[in-house]
Every structure is written in structure tokens, then in C-alpha cells.
TISENU-220379 format. One record per residue: x, y, z of N, C-alpha, C, O in turn; residue in one letter. Coordinates in Angstrom, 3 decimals, decimal comma. Layout:
BEGIN
VOVO      neast     nnorth        nup     caeast    canorth       caup      ceast     cnorth        cup      oeast     onorth        oup   rest
VOVO          X          Y          Z          X          Y          Z          X          Y          Z          X          Y          Z      A
...
***
This chain:
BEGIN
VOVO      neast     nnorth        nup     caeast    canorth       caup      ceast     cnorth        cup      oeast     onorth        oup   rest
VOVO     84,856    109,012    -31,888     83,499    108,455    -31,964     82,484    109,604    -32,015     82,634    110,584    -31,286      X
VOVO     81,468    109,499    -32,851     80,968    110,616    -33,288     79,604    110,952    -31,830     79,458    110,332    -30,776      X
VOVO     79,044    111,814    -32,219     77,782    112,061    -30,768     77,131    110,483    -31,308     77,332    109,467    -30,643      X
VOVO     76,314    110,474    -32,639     75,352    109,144    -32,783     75,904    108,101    -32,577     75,043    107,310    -32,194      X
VOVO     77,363    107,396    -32,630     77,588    106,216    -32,179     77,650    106,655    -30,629     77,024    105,727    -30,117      X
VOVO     77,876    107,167    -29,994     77,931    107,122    -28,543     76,155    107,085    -28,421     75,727    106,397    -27,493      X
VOVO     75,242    107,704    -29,204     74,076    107,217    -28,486     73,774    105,682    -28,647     73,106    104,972    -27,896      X
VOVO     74,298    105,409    -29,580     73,288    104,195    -30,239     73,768    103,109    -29,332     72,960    102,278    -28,916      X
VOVO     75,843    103,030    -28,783     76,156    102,007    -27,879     75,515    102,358    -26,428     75,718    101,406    -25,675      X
VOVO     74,814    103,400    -25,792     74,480    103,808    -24,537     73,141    102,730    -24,762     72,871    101,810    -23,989      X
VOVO     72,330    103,100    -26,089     70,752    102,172    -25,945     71,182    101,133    -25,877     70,761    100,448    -24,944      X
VOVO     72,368    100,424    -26,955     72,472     98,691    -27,338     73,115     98,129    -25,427     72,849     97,102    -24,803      X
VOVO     73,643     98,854    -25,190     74,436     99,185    -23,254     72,873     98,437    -22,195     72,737     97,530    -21,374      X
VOVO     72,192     99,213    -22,687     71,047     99,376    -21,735     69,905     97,487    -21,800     69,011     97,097    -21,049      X
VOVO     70,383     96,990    -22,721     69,570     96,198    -23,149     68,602     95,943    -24,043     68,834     96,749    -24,944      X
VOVO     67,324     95,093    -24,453     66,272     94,578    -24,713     65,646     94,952    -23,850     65,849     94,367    -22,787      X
VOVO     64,579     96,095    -23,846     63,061     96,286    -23,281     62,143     97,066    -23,869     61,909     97,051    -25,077      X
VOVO     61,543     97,834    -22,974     60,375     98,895    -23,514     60,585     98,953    -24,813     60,024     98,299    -25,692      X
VOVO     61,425     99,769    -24,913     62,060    100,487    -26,388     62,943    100,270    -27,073     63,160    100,933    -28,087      X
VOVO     63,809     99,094    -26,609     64,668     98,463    -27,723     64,668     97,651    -28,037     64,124     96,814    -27,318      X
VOVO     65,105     97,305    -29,007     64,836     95,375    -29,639     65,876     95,175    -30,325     66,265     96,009    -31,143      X
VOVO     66,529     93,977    -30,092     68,084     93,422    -31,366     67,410     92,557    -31,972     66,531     91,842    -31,491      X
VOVO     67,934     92,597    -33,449     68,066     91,440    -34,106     69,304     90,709    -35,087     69,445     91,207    -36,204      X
VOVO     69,926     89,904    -34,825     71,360     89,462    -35,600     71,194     89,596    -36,797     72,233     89,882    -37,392      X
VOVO     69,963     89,473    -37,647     70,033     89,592    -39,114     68,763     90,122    -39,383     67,861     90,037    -38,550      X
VOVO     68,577     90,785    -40,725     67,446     90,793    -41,445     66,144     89,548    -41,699     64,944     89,717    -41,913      X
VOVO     66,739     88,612    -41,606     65,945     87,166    -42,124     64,955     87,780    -41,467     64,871     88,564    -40,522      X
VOVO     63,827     86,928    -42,602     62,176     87,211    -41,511     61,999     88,624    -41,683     62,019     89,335    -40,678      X
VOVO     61,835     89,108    -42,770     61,242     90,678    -42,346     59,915     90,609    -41,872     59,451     91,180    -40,885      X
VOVO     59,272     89,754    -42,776     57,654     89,506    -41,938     57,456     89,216    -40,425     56,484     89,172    -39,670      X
VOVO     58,538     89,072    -40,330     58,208     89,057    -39,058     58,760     89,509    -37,890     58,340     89,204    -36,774      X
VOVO     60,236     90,652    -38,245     60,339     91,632    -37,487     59,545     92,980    -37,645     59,693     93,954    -36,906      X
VOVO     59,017     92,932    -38,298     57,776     94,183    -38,862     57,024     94,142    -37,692     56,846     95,234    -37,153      X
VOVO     56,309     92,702    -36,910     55,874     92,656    -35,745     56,444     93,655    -34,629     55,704     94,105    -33,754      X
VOVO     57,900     93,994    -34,720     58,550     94,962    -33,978     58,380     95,849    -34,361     58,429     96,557    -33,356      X
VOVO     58,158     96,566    -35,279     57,821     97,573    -35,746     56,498     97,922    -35,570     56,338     99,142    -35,532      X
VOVO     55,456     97,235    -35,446     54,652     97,538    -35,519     53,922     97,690    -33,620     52,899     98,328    -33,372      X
VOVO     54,554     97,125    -32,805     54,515     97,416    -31,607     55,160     98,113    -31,080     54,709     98,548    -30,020      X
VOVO     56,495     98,573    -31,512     56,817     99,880    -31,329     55,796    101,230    -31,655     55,388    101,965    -30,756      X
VOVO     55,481    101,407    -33,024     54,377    102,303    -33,379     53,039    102,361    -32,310     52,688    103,415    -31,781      X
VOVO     52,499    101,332    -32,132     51,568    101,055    -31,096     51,618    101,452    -29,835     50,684    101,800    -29,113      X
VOVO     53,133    101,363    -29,521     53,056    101,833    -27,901     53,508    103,639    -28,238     52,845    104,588    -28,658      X
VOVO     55,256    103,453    -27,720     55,724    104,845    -27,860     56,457    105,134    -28,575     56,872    106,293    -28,585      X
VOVO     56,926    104,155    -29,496     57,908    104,276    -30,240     59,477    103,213    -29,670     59,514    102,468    -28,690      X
VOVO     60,226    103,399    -30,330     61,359    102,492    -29,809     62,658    102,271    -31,079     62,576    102,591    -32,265      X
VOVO     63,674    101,707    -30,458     64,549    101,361    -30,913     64,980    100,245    -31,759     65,377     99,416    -30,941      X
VOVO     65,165     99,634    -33,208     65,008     98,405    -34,063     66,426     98,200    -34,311     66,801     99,029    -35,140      X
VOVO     67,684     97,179    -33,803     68,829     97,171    -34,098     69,297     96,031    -34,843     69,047     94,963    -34,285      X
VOVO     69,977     95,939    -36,071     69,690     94,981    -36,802     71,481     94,515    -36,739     72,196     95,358    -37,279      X
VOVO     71,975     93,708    -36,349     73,162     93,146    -36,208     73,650     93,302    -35,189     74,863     93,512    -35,169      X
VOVO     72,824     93,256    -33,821     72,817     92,820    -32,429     72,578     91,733    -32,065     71,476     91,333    -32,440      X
VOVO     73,194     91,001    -31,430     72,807     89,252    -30,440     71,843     90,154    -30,117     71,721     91,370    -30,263      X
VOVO     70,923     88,937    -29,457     70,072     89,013    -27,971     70,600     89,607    -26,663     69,967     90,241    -25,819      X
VOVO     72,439     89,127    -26,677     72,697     89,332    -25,637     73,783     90,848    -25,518     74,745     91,189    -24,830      X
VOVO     73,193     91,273    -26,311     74,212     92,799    -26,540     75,340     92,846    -27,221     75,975     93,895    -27,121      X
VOVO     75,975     91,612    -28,201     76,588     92,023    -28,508     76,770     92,012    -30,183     76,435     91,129    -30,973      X
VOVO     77,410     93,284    -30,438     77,656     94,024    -31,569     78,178     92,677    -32,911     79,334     92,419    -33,248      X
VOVO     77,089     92,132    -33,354     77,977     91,387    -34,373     78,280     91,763    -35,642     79,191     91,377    -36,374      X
VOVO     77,127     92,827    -35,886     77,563     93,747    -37,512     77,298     92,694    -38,557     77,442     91,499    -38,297      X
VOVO     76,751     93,312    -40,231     76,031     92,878    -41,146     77,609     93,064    -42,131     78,580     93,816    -42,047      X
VOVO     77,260     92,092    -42,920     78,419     91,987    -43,833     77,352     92,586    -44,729     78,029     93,605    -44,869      X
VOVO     76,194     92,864    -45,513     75,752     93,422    -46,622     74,745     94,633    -46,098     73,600     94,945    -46,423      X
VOVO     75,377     94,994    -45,458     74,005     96,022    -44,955     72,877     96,859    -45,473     71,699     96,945    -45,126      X
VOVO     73,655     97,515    -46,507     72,598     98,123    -47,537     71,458     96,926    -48,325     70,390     97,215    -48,866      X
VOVO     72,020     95,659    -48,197     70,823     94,775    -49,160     69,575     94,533    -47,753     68,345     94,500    -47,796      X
VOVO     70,435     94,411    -46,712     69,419     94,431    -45,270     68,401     95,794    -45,014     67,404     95,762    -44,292      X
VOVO     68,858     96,931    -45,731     68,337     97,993    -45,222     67,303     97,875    -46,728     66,126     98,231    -46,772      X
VOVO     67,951     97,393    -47,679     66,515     97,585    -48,673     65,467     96,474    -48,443     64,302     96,579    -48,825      X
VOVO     65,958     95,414    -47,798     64,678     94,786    -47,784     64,004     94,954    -46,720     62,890     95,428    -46,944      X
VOVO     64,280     94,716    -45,434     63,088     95,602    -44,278     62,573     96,734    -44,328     61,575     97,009    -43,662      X
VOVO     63,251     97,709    -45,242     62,621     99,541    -45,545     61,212     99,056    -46,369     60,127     99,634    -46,432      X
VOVO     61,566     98,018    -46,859     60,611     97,293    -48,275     59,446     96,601    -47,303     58,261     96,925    -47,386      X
VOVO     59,863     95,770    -46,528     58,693     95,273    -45,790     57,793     95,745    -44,942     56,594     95,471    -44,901      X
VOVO     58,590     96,686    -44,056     57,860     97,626    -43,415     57,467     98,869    -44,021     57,425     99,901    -43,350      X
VOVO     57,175     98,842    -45,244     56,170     99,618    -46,196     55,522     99,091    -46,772     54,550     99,724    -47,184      X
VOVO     55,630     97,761    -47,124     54,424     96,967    -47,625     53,933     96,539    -46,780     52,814     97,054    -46,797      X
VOVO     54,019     95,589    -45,590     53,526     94,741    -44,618     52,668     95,473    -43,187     51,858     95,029    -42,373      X
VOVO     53,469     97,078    -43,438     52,537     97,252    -42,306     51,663     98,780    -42,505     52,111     99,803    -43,023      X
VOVO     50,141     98,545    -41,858     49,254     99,559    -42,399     48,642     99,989    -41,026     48,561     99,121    -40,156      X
VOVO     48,190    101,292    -40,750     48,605    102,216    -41,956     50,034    102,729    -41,898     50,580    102,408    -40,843      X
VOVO     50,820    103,452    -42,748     52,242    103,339    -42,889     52,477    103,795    -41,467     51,790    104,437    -40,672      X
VOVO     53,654    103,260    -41,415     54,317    103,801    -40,261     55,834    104,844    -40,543     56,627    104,883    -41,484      X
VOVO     55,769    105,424    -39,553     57,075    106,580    -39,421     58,416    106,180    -39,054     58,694    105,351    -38,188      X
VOVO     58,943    106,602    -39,523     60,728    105,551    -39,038     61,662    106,372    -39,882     61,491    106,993    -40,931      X
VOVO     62,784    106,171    -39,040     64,291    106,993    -39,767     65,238    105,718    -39,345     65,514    105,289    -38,225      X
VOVO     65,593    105,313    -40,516     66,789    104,560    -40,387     68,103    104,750    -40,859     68,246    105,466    -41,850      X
VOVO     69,272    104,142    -40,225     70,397    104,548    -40,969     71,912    103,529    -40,482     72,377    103,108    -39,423      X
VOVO     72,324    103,459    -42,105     73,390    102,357    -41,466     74,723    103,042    -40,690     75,301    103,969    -41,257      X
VOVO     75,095    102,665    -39,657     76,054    103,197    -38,302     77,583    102,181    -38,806     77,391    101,101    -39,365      X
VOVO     78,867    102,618    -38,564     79,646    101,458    -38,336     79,869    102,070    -36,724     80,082    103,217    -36,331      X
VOVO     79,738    100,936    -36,083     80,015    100,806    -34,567     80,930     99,588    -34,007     80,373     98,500    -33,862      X
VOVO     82,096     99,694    -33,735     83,143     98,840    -32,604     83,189     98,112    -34,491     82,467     97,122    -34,609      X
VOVO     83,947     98,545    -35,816     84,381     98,367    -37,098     83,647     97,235    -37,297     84,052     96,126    -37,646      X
VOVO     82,112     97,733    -36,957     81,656     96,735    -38,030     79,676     97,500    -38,178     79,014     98,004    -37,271      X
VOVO     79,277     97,282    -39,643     78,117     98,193    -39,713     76,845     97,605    -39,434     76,540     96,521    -39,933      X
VOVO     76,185     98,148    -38,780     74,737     97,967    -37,508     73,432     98,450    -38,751     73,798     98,527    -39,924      X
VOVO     72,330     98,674    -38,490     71,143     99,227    -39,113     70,383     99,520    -37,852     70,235     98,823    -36,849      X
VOVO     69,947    100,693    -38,138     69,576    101,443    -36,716     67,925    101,730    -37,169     67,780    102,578    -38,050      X
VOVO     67,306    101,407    -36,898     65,470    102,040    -37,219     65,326    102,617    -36,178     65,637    102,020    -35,147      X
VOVO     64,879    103,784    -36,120     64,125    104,444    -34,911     62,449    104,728    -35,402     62,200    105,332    -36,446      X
VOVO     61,517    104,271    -34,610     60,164    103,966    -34,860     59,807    104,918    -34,520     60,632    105,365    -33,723      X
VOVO     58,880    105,668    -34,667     57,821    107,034    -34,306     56,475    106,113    -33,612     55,849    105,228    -34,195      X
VOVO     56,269    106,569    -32,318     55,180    106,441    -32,172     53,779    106,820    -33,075     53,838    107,891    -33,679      X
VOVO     53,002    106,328    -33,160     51,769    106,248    -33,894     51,085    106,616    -33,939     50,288    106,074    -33,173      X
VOVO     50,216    108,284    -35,010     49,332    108,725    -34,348     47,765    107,961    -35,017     46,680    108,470    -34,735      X
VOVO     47,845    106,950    -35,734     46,490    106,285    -36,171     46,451    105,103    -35,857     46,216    104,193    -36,653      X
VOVO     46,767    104,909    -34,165     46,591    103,438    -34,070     45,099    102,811    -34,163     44,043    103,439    -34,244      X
VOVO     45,291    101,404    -34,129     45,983    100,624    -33,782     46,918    100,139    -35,164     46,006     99,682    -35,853      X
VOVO     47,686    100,029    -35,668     49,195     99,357    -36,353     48,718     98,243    -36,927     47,641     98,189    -36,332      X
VOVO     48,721     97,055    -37,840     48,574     96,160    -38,083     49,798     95,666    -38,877     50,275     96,285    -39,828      X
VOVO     50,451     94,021    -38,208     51,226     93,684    -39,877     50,702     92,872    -40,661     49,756     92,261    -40,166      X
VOVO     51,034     92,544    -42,044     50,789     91,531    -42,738     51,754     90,368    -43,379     52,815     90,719    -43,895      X
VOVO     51,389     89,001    -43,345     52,393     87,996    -43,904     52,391     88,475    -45,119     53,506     88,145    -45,526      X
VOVO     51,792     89,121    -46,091     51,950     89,129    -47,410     51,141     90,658    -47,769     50,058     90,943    -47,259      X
VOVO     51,690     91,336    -48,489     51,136     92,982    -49,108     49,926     92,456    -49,640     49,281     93,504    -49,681      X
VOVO     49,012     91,417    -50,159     48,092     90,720    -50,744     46,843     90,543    -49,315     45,747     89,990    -49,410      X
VOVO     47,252     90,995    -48,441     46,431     89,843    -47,407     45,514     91,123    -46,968     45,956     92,259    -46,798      X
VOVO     43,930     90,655    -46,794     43,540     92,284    -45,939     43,937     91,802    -44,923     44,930     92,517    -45,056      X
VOVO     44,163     91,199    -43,887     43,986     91,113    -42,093     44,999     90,704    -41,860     45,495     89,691    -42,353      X
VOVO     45,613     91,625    -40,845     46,761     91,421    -40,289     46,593     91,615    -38,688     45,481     91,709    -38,169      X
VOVO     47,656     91,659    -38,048     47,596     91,138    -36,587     48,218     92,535    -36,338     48,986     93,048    -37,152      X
VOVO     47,811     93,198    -35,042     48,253     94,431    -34,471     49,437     93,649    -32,989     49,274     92,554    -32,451      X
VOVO     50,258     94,415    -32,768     50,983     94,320    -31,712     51,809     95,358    -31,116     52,379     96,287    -31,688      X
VOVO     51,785     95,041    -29,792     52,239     96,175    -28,791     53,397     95,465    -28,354     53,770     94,348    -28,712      X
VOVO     53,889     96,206    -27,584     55,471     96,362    -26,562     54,753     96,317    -25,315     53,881     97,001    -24,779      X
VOVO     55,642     94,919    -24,934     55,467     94,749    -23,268     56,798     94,316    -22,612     57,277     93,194    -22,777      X
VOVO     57,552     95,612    -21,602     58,675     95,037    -21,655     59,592     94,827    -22,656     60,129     95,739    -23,284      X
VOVO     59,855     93,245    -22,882     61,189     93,424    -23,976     60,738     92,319    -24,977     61,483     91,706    -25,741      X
VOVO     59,289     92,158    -24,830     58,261     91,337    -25,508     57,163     92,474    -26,821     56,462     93,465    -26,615      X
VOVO     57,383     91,958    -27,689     56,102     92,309    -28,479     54,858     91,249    -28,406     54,940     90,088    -28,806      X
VOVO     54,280     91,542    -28,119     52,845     90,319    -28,099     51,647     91,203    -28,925     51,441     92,412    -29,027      X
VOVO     50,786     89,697    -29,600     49,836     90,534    -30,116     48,850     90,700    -29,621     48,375     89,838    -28,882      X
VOVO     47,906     92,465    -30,001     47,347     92,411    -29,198     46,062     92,613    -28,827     45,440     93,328    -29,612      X
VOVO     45,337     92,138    -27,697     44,320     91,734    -27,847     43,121     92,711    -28,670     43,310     93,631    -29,465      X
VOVO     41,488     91,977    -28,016     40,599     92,613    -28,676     40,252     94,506    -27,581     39,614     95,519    -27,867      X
VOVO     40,845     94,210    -26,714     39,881     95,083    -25,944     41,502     96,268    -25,834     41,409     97,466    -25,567      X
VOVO     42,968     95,479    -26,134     43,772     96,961    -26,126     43,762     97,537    -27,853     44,383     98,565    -28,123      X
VOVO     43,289     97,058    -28,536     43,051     97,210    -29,917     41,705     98,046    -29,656     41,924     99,051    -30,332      X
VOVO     41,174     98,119    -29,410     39,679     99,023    -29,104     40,352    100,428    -28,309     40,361    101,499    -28,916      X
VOVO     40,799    100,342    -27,178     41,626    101,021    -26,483     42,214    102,440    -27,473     41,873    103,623    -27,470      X
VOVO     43,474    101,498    -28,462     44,427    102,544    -29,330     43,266    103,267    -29,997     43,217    104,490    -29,870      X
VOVO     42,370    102,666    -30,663     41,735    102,884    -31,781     40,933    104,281    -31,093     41,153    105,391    -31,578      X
VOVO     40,159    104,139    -30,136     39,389    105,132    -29,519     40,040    106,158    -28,154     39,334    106,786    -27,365      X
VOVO     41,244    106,120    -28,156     41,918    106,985    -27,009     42,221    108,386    -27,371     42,204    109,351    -26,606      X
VOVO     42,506    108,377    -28,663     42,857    109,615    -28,738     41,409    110,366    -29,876     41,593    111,395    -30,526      X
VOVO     39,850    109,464    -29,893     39,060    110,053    -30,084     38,095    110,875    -29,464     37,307    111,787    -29,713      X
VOVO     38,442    110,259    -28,682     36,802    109,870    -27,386     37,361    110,150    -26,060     38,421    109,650    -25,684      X
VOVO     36,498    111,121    -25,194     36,589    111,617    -23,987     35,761    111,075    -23,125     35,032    111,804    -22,452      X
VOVO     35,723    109,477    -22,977     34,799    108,478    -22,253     34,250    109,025    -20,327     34,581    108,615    -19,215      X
VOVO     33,331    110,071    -20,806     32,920    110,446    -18,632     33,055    108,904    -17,870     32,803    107,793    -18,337      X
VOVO     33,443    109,208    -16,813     33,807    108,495    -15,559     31,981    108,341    -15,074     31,288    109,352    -14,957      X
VOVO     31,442    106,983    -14,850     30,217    106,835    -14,207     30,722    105,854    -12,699     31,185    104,714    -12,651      X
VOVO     30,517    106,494    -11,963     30,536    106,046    -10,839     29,230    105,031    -10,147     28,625    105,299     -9,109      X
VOVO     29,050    104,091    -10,831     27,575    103,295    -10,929     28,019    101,979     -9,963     29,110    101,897     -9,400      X
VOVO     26,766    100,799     -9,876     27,155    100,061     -9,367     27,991     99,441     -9,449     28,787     99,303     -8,520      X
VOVO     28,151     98,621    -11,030     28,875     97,714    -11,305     30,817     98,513    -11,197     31,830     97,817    -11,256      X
VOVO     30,808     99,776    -11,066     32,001    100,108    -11,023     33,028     99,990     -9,385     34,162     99,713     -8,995      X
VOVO     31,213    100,567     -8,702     32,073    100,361     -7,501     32,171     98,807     -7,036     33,232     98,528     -6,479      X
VOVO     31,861     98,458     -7,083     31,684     96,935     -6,799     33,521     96,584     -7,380     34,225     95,973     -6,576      X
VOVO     34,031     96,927     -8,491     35,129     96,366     -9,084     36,253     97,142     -8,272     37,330     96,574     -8,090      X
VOVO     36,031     98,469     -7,760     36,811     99,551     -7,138     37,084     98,744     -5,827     38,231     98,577     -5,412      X
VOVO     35,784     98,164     -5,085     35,974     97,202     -4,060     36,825     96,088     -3,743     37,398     95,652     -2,745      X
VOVO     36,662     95,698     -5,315     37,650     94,480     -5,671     39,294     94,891     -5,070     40,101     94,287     -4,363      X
VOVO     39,292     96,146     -5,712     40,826     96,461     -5,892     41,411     96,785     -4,450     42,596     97,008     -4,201      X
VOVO     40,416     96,770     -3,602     40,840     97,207     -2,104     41,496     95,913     -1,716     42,204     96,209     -0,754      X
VOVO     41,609     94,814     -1,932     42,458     93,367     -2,042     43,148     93,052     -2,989     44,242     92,545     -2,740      X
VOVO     42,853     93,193     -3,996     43,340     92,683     -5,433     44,467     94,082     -5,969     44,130     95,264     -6,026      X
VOVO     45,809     93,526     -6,306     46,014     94,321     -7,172     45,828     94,693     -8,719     46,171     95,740     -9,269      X
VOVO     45,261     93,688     -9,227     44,785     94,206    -10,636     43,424     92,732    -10,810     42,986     91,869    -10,049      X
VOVO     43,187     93,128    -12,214     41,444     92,224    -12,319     42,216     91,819    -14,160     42,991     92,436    -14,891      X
VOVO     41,475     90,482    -14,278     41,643     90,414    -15,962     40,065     90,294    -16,490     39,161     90,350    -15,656      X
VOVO     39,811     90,149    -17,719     38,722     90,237    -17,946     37,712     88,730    -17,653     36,488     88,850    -17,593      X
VOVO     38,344     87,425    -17,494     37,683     86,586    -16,872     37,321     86,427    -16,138     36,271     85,789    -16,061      X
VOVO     38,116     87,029    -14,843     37,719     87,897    -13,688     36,609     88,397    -13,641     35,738     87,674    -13,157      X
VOVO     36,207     89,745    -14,092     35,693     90,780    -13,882     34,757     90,148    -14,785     33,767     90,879    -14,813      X
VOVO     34,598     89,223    -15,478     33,226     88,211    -16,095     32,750     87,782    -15,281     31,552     88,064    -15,249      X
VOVO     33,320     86,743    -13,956     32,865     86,149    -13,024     32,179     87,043    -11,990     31,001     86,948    -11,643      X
VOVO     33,296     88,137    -11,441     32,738     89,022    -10,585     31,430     90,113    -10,804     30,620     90,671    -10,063      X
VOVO     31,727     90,073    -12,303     30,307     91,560    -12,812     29,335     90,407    -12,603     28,570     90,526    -11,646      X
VOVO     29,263     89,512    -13,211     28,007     89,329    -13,920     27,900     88,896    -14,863     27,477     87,768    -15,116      X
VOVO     28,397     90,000    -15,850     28,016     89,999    -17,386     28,754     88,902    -17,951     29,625     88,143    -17,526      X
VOVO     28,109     89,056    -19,097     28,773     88,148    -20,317     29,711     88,857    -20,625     29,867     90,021    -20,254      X
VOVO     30,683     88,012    -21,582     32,255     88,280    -21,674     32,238     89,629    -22,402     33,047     90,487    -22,049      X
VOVO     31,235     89,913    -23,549     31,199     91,165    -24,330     31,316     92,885    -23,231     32,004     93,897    -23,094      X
VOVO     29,692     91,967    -22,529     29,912     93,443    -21,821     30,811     93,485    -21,036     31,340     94,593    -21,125      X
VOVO     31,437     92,678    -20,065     32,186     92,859    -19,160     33,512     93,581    -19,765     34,133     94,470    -19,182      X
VOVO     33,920     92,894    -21,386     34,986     93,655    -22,060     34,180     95,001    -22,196     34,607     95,804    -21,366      X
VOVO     33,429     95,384    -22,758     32,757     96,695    -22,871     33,422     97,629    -21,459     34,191     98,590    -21,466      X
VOVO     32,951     97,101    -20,623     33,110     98,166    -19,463     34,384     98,508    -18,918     34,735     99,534    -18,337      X
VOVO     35,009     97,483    -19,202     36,553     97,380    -18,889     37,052     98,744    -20,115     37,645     99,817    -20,004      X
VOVO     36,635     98,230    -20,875     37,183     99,146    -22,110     37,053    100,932    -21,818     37,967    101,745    -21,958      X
VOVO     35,754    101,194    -21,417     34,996    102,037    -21,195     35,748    103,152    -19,860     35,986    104,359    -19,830      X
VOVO     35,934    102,056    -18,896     36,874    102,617    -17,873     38,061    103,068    -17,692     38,580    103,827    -16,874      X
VOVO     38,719    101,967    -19,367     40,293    102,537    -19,336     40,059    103,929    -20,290     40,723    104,925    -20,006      X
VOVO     39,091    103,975    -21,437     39,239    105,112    -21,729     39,299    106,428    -21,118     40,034    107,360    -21,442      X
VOVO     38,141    106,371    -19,885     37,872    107,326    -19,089     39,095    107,439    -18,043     38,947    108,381    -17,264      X
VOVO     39,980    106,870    -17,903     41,083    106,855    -17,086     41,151    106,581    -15,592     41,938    106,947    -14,719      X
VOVO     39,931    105,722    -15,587     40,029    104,943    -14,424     40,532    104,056    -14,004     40,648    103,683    -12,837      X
VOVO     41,026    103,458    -15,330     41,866    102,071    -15,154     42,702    102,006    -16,684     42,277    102,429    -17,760      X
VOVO     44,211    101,243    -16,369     44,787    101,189    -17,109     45,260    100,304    -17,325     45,627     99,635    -16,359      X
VOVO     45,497     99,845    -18,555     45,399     98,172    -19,384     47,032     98,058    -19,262     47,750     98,948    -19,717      X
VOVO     47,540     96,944    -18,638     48,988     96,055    -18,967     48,831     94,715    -19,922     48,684     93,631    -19,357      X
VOVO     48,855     94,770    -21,137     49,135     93,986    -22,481     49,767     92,783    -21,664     50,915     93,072    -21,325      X
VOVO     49,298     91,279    -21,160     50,124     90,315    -21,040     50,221     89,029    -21,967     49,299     88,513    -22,600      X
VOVO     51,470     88,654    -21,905     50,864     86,846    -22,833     50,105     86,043    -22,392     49,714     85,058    -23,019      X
VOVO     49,836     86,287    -21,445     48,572     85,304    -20,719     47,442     85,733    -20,557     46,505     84,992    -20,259      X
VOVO     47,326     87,033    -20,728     45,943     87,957    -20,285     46,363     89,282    -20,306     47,476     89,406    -19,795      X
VOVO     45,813     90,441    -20,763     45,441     91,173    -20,501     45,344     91,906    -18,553     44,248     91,672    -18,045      X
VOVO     46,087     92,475    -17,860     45,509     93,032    -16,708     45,399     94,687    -16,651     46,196     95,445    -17,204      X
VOVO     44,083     95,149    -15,755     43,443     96,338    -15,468     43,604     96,408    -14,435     43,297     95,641    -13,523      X
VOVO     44,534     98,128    -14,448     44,647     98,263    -12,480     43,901     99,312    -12,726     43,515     99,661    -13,841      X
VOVO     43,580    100,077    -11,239     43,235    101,202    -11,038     44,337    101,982    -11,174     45,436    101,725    -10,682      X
VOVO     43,950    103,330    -12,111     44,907    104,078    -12,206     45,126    105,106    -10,721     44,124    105,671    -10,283      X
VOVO     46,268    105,264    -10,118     46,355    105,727     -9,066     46,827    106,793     -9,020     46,959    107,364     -7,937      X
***
């Protein structure tokens, strides 16, 4: 067994999370591109194409027609391009498709149902979930690695810092009720704080939560 199949069964070993994702077939490229494209978004990750859900190795009877059409979708469907090395593996005699995603240096990622469409949906990695994602971690990617947001230690901040002396984290309906503000600014400030690294955003399907970074 060569070094790369011993890595690739140690990740498929480890499960579905952060950084890996199975899928039994190609079907739906539109919409494993969503994986792709939340991989790029976060840190990058692992795309395994003739894996169950539940780890196990079922292998592609046409693999190369699987590898031309997702190489195909995830160059048309998702903007701006994304980085990836793929390659077909035979593992436990039968052949896998392995994508390894590059994290992203122009986020935020977007995919599209169709190469025709301008607007597409951005998504991140949560766990062993891609969800899409919202307005205020989409602001986040877009301006983190521009912008050196100063820390203001003002009212409305400590007041939320207060919060956290009970609370372990705040969502933004929250921190609507508790600021004050209307939903814009209250996202504003939230936003404002995670840039400055006072607080750091967890992507949920139900909400969005902001802890204090500790």
C-alpha cells in the first residue's frame, strides 16, 4: 500500500467533519460544489467521491467520467475559481476520487445552479455540515483579510462584554434586543467586533453565534 492510500484510509478512518466530506456518487454536481465551496471558505478540506456516509469504501465503476464532470462543475459553478488537486486512488480494489480543496484566498466563495446565473449562494463548513452562509459571516470573509478593524472599547461594547459574564455566546437577535439598535446596526457592530478580534463568529443552521474571543 503506497504512502497516499494509507493517507487517504487514515482521513476516510477519521470520519465526516471539519474537513472531510463523503459522497457515494458524482450525481448532483451542483450541488456537491456546495462542498467545495465551503471547504474554500473555511480551511480547506477533504471531497471523497465513492464513500457511504458511513465510511464505507464503495468505489465508482466509471471514475474518470465522475472526475470529468465535477472537475467541470466546480469550474463552471463556482466563482471566483477555486484551488483543488484531485486524483483517482484504487483503495481496498476498488477506485475512489479524492479532491483536496485549498483554502481560499478571495473569499467569500460562491456556487451557482447554472454557469448562466449571476448570484449564487456562498457556504462554509460547520462541523460535518456545510450550511449557507449568512449575511454578516459573508461580510466577515470578504473584509478579514483586508481590514485591521481597532478594538473601541465604548458603551455599547461593554454592556455586551457584561452580557458574556453569564451568557456563553450572543446571536444577533439577541444583541438586537439587548443593544438597542436596529437589526442593521446591531449586525454592523457584531461584524465590526469580529473583525477586530474581539469576538468570533460560529456559522449555525439556526443562527449564527458570537463568543468572546478568549
Amino acid at each position: 500500500m503506497n504512502e497516499k492510500v494509507e493517507e487517504v484510509l487514515k482521513l476516510i478512518r477519521q470520519g465526516e467533519g471539519q474537513f472531510v466530506e463523503f459522497k457515494k456518487k458524482a450525481n448532483h454536481p451542483e450541488k456537491i460544489v456546495r462542498e467545495v465551496v465551503a471547504f474554500a471558505n473555511s480551511e480547506g478540506g477533504h471531497l471523497f467521491i465513492g464513500v457511504d456516509d458511513n465510511g464505507l469504501i464503495s468505489g465508482l465503476k466509471y471514475p474518470e467520467d465522475d472526475e470529468f464532470v465535477l472537475t467541470k462543475a466546480i469550474q463552471e459553478l463556482c466563482r471566483p475559481a477555486i484551488d483543488f488537486e484531485v486524483e483517482i486512488l484504487r483503495v481496498k480494489d476498488v477506485n475512489i476520487l479524492y479532491y483536496k480543496i485549498l483554502e481560499g484566498l478571495q473569499k467569500p466563495y460562491f456556487s451557482f445552479l447554472n454557469k448562466k446565473h449571476r448570484y449564487g449562494k456562498a457556504f462554509i463548513r460547520s462541523a460535518d455540515h456545510s450550511i449557507q452562509a449568512s449575511y454578516e459571516v459573508r461580510q466577515i470573509l470578504k473584509r478579514q483579510s483586508k481590514e485591521n478593524q481597532p478594538f473601541v472599547f465604548e458603551d455599547k461594547t461593554r454592556e455586551l462584554f457584561k452580557y458574556f459574564e453569564d451568557h456563553p455566546f450572543i446571536t444577533l437577535s439577541e444583541y438586537t434586543q439587548l443593544s438597542g439598535l436596529n437589526k442593521k446596526l446591531a449586525s454592523n457592530k457584531l461584524i465590526h467586533l469580529a473583525l477586530s478580534g474581539a469576538l468570533k463568529i460560529e456559522p449555525k443552521e439556526g443562527g449564527d453565534i458570537f463568543k468572546p474571543v478568549e
